[in-house]
Steps between C-alpha positions, in 0.01 A plus 500: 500500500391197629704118444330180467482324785386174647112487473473748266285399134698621191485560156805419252581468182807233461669331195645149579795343304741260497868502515525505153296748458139335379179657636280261722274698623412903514235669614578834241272542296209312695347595840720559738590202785349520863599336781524585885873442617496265812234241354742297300294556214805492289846403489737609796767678305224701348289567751841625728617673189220762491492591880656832555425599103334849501184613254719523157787318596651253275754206561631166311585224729662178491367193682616168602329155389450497881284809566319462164325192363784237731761280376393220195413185735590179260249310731167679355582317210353201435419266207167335448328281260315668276128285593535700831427805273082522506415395124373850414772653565722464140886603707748727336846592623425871649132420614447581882283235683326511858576179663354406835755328788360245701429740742232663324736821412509601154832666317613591179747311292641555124519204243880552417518174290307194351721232386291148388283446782641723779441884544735664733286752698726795705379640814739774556377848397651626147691766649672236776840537463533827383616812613293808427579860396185745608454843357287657744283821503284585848219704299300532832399443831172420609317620780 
């Protein structure tokens, strides 16, 4: 039976948690995921995790802050007054904002607090920081 290998498009099903245990994502229950290992599509640890995995096998792995979402970077923090905020957009602590850089790139950042007239906006993403457990089932591979 064949393994997955570099280049090849597969189909999983996968259950993410937390290391205590809380469910952040999971693909059960939905359509299953596809991705092609080798275009960095999604993160290392996962995408390394499921080459060699057979049609029907299953496997829970642990990864590192490092190979998932990177280390929490204090310096995409920042605090801003709140009149740099667009005056349609009414700010709450856990909204997600597109902000432009002076260089015309766009990211995402989350409104993590709003204190008088600042509003702390974080840069890194959600899971930064973190490591990940990944239970894992290779449901095909696509031709």
């Amino acid at each position: 039976m064949a393994e997955a290998k570099l280049g090849d498009k597969v189909r999983v099903h996968y259950t993410g948690l937390l290391d205590d245990g809380t469910v952040f994502d999971t693909s059960v229950g939905r359509e299953p995921f596809d991705f092609t290992i080798g275009e960095n599509t999604v993160i290392p640890g996962f995408e390394n995790a499921v080459v060699g995995m057979k049609v029907g096998d299953k496997k829970t792995i642990s990864i590192s802050a490092g190979d998932a979402y990177g280390e929490y970077m204090d310096d995409l923090v920042v605090v801003i007054n709140k009149s740099q905020i667009p005056p349609e957009i009414d700010a709450e602590v856990g909204m997600v904002l597109q902000v432009k850089s002076e260089n015309g790139s766009s990211t995402y950042v989350t409104v993590t607090d709003i204190t008088g007239d600042s509003v702390t906006l974080d840069g890194n993403h959600p899971l930064a920081g973190k490591s990940l457990t990944f239970e894992i089932e290779l449901l095909e591979i696509v031709d």
